[in-house]
C-alpha positions as CSV (number, residue, x, y, z in Angstrom):
1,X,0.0,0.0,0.0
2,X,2.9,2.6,0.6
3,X,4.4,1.7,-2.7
4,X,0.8,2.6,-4.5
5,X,0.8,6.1,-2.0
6,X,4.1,7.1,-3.4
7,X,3.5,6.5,-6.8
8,X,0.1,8.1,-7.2
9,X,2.0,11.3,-5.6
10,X,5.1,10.7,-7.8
11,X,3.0,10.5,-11.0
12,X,0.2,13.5,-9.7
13,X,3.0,15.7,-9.3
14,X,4.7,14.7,-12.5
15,X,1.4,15.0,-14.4
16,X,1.0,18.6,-12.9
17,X,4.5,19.4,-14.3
18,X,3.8,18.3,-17.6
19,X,1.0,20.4,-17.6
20,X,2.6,23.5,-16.4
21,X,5.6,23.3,-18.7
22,X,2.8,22.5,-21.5
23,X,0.9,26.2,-20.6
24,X,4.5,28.0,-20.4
25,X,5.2,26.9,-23.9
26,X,1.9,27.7,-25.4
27,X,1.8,31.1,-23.8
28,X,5.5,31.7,-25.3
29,X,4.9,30.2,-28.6
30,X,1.2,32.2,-29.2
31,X,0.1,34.3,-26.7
32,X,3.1,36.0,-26.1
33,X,3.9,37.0,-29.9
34,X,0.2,37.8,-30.3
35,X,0.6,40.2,-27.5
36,X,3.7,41.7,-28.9
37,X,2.5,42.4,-32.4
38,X,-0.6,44.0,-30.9
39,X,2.0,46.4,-29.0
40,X,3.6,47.1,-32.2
41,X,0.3,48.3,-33.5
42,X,-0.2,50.6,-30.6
43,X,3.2,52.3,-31.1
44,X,2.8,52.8,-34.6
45,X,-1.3,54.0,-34.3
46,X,0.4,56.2,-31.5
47,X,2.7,57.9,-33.8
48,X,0.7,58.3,-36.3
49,X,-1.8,60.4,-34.4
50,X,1.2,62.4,-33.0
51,X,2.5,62.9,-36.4
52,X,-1.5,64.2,-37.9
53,X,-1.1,66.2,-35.2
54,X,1.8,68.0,-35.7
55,X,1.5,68.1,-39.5
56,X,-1.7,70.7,-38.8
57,X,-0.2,73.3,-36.3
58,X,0.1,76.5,-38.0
């Protein structure tokens, strides 16, 4: 019975590992450059108003 204890611990907290390290790497490989490019598009929509602006002052 202790060697059935030990390994339903052993393999709970390897299953919760694999899962972890399999939400890291999805979060790196989309979310992450998703969020990125969005940032770039609020940089450039950012100076794009500034530059509207500035192209109007008298």
């Amino acid at each position: 019975m202790k060697q059935f204890t030990k390994g339903v611990f052993i393999g709970a907290a390897s299953t919760i590992a694999a899962l972890a390290s399999g939400a890291m790497a999805f979060h790196k490989k989309v979310i992450k450059p998703v969020e990125e490019q969005e940032e770039k598009f609020d940089e450039n929509r950012r100076a794009a108003i500034r530059k509207g602006r500035s192209a109007h002052q008298i």
